[in-house]
C-alpha positions in Angstrom: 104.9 131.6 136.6 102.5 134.8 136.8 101.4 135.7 139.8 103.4 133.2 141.6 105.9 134.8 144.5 109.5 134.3 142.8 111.1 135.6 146.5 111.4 132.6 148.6 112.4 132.8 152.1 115.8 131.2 153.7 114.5 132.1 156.9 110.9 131.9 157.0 108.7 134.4 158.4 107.1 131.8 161.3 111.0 132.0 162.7 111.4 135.5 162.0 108.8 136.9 163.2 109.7 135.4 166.7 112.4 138.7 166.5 110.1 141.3 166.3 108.6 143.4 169.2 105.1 142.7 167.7 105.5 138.2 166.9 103.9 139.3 163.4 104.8 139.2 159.7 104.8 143.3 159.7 106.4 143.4 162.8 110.1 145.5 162.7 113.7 144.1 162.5 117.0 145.1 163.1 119.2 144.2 160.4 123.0 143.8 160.1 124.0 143.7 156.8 127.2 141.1 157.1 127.7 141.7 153.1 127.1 145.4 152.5 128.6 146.2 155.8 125.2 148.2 156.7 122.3 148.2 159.3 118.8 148.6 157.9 115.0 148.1 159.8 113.2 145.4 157.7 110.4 143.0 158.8 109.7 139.2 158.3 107.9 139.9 155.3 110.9 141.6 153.4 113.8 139.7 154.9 116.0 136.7 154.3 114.6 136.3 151.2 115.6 135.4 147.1 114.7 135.1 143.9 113.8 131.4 143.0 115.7 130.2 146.1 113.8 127.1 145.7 113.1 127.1 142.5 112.6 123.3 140.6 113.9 123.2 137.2 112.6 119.3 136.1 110.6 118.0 133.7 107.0 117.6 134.9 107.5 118.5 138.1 105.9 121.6 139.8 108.5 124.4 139.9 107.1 125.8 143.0 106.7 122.6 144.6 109.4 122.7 147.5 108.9 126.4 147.9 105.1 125.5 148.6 103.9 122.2 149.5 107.6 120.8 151.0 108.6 123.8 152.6 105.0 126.1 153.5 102.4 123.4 153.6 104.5 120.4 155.3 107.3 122.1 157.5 106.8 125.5 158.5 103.1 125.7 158.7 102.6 122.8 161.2 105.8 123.8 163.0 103.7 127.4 163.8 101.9 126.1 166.8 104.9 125.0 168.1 106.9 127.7 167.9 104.1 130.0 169.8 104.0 127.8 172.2 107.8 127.8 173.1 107.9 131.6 172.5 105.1 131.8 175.5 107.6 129.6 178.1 105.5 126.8 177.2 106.9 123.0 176.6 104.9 122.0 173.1 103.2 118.0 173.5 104.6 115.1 171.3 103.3 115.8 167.5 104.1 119.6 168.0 108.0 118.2 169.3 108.4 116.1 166.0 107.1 119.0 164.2 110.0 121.7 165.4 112.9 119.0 165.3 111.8 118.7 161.8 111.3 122.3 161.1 115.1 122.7 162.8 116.6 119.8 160.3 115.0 121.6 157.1 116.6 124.8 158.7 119.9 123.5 159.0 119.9 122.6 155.2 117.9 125.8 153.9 120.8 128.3 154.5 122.5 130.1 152.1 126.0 129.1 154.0 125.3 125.3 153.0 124.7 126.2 149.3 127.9 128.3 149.6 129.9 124.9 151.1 128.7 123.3 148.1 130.2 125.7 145.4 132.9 126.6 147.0 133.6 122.3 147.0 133.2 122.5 143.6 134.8 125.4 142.6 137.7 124.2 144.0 138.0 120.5 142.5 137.6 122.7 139.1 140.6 124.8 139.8 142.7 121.8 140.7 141.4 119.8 137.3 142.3 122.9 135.3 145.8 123.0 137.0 146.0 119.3 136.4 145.1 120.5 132.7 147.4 122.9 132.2 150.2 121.7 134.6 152.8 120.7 132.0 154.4 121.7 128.7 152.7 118.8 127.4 149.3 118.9 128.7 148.7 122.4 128.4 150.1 122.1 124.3 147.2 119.1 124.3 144.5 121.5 125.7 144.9 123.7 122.6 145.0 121.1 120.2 141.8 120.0 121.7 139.7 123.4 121.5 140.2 125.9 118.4 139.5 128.9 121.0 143.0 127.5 123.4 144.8 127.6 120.3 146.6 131.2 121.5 146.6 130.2 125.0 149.7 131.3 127.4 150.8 129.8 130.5 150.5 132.9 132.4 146.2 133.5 131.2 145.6 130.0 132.2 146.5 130.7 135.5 144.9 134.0 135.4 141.5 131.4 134.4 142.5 128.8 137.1 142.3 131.7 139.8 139.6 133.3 138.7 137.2 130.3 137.9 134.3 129.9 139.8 131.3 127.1 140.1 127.8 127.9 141.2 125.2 125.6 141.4 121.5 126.0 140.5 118.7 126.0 143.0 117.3 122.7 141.9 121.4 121.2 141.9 121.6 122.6 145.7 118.1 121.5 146.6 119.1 117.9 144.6 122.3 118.2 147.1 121.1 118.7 150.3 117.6 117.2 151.1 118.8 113.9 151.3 120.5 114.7 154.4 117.2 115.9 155.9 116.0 112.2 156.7 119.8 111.6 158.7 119.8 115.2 160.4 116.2 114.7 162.1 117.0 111.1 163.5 120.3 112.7 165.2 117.7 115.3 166.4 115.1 113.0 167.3 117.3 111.4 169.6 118.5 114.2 171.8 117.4 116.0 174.8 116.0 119.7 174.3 116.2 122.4 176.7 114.1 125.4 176.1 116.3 128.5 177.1 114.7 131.5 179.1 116.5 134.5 178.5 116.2 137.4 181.0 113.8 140.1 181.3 115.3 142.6 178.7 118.1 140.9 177.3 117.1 139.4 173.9 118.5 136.2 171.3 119.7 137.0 168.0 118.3 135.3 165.1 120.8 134.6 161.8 120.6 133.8 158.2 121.9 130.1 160.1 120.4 129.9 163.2 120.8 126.5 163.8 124.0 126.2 165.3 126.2 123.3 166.2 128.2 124.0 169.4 131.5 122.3 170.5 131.7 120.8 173.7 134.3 118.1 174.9 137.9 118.1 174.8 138.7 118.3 171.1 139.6 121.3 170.0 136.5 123.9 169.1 137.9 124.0 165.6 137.4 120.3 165.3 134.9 119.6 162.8 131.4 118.2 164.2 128.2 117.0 162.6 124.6 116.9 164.2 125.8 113.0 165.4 128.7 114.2 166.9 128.8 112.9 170.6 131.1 116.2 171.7 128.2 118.7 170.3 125.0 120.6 171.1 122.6 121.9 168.8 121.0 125.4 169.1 118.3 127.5 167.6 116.9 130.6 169.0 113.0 130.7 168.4 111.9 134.3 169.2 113.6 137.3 171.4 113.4 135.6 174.7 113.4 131.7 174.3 116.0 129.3 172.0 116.2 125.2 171.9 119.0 123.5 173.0 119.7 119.6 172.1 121.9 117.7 174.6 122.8 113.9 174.2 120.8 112.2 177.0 122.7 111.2 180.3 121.3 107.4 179.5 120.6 106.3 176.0 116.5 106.5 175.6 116.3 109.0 178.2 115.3 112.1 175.8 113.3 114.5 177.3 111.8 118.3 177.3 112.5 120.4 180.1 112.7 124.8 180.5 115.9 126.3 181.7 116.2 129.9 182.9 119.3 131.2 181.8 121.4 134.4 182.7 122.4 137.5 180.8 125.8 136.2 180.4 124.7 132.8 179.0 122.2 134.7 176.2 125.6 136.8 175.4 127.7 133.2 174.8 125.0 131.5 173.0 124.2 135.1 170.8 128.1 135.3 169.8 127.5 131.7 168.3 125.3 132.9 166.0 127.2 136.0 165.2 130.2 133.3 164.3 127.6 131.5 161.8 126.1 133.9 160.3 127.2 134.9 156.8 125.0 137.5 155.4 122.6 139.1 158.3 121.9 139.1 162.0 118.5 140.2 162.9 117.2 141.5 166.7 114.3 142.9 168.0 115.3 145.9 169.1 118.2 148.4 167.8 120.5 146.5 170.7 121.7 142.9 171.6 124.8 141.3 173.4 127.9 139.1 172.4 130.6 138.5 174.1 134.7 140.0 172.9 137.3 138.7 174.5 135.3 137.5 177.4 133.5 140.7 177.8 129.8 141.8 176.9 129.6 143.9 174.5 126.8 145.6 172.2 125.2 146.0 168.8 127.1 149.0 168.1 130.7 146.7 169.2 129.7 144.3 166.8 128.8 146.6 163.5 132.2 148.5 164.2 133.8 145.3 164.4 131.8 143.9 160.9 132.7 147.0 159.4 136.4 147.2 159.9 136.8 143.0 159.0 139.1 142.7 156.2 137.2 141.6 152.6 136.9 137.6 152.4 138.8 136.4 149.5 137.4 134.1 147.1 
C-alpha cells in the first residue's frame, strides 16, 4: 500500500467543492465541528475524509478497489459534468441525469451516519444476547463453566460488560452491508421528478457529512420513519452554494421530469435546517455565515454553533 492515499473521502471533493467561493479542490470551507464542538476553515481537499474508509480487506481482491474504480472512476468522476452544469442554473441532458441520481444513491449510502446505524444495530442485539446470557442464576453459573476467564465473574461486572459493550464494524463489513441497497435506492430515484432549487442572490445552501436528505411530507407524523420509496417523502441534496436537487413523486405515474425552481430566502433557511438535523459530524458553507430556521425564525451561523455547543453529550 505505498504510495497509495489511505484518506478516503465520505464526501467527495466534486460535491464539496460546490461550497467553496472558488468551485475548486483548494478552494476554502467553513467548518462546524458537530463532534469537537469547534469551527475550523478547511477545503475539499482536507475535509470529510478517513483512514481506509473504503478499504477492502478480501482475498484477491484489490484493496483500493471501491475507493478507486467504484467510487472515483465510475460515480464521481462522470457525475462532474453534471454537477457543473446544475451549479451554473443549467438543467444537465439524459446520460449526465442518470449519472447525478446515481452519484446521489452512492451518497446516501457513503455516510458515516449509515455505518453508525449499522453498529449501533449490532451493538445492541449483543447487549441483549449478553443479558440473555447472563440473565439468571443459572445461566450466568453456565457462562463460567464455559470460559476459564468467567470463572470469578459477579453479577454486578457483567452488567458493568453488558453496558459498556460495543460492536463496530470494519470498512469492508459496512461496505459488504450497504452497497446492495445502491441498485434499490437509484430505481426509487430514477423514478421521481427533480427540481433544481435556485437560492437567492447572497443567501447560500449548506452542505453536510449526509447531504442527501429524506424530507417528510404527508400527514403522518415527521417522526414517522420513511425510506427513498416512501410515497409521503422528498429527496434533497444541495450541489454547490446556490443550487440543490429536489425529487418529487410525479403528479401521473411516468410523468418524471427536470425543471428549475427559484426559491426564496426563507425556503433555503427550511431546506438548510434539514441538513443541520442530519448531519452528525460537520456542516460546511461557503462563507463564515448561513441560515436555519429556530422556532420558526431565521437565524445564523453563530445561532447554530452556540446552540451545537451548549447540546448535552449523546450517550452511547
Amino acid at each position: 500500500m505505498t504510495n497509495v492515499p489511505r484518506k478516503h473521502h465520505y464526501v467527495p471533493k466534486v460535491l464539496l467543492r460546490g461550497f467553496t467561493a472558488s468551485g475548486t479542490n483548494e478552494g476554502q470551507l467553513h467548518i462546524v465541528d458537530l463532534l469537537r464542538r469547534t469551527t475550523y476553515a478547511s477545503t475539499p481537499e482536507g475535509a470529510a475524509k478517513e483512514t481506509d474508509y473504503n478499504l477492502v480487506e478480501s482475498e484477491g481482491v484489490d484493496p483500493f478497489a471501491i475507493e478507486h474504480d467504484l467510487l472515483a472512476n465510475t460515480v464521481e468522476g462522470p457525475a462532474a459534468s453534471g454537477l457543473d452544469l446544475l451549479r451554473r442554473g443549467e438543467l444537465p441532458a439524459d446520460d449526465d441525469r442518470e449519472r447525478l441520481l446515481s452519484f446521489i444513491a452512492m451518497q446516501a449510502l457513503r455516510a458515516p451516519a449509515r455505518r453508525d446505524l449499522l453498529d449501533d444495530f449490532s451493538t445492541r442485539t449483543a447487549r441483549l444476547t449478553l443479558s440473555l446470557a447472563f440473565e439468571s442464576d443459572e445461566t450466568l453459573e453456565a457462562a463460567r463453566r464455559s470460559d476459564p476467564e468467567l470463572a470469578d465473574l459477579t453479577r454486578e461486572e457483567a452488567q458493568e460488560f453488558i453496558r459498556n459493550a460495543v460492536v463496530r464494524d470494519n470498512p469492508t463489513g459496512h461496505l459488504a452491508n450497504l452497497l446492495p441497497s445502491f441498485g434499490p435506492i437509484l430505481d426509487q430515484l430514477v423514478l421521481r421528478s427533480w427540481a433544481l432549487l435556485v437560492a437567492p442572490d447572497g443567501v447560500d445552501f449548506v452542505c453536510s457529512d449526509d447531504p442527501v436528505v429524506i424530507v417528510p411530507i404527508g400527514s403522518r407524523p415527521m417522526s414517522a420513519p420513511r425510506g427513498f420509496g416512501s410515497p409521503d417523502s422528498q429527496v434533497l441534496m444541495p450541489v454547490g452554494r446556490s443550487h440543490a436537487l429536489l425529487g418529487m413523486w410525479p403528479l401521473q405515474p411516468g410523468g418524471q421530469s427536470w425543471g428549475k425552481q427559484h426559491v426564496d430566502a426563507r425556503t433555503v433557511a427550511v431546506w438548510n435546517t434539514l441538513v443541520l438535523l442530519r448531519a452528525t459530524r460537520f456542516v460546511a458553507s461557503a462563507v463564515n455565515d448561513f441560515t436555519w430556521l429556530h422556532d420558526r425564525t431565521i437565524q445564523n451561523r453563530s445561532a447554530f454553533v452556540t446552540l451545537m455547543r451548549n447540546r448535552p453529550a449523546s450517550k452511547q
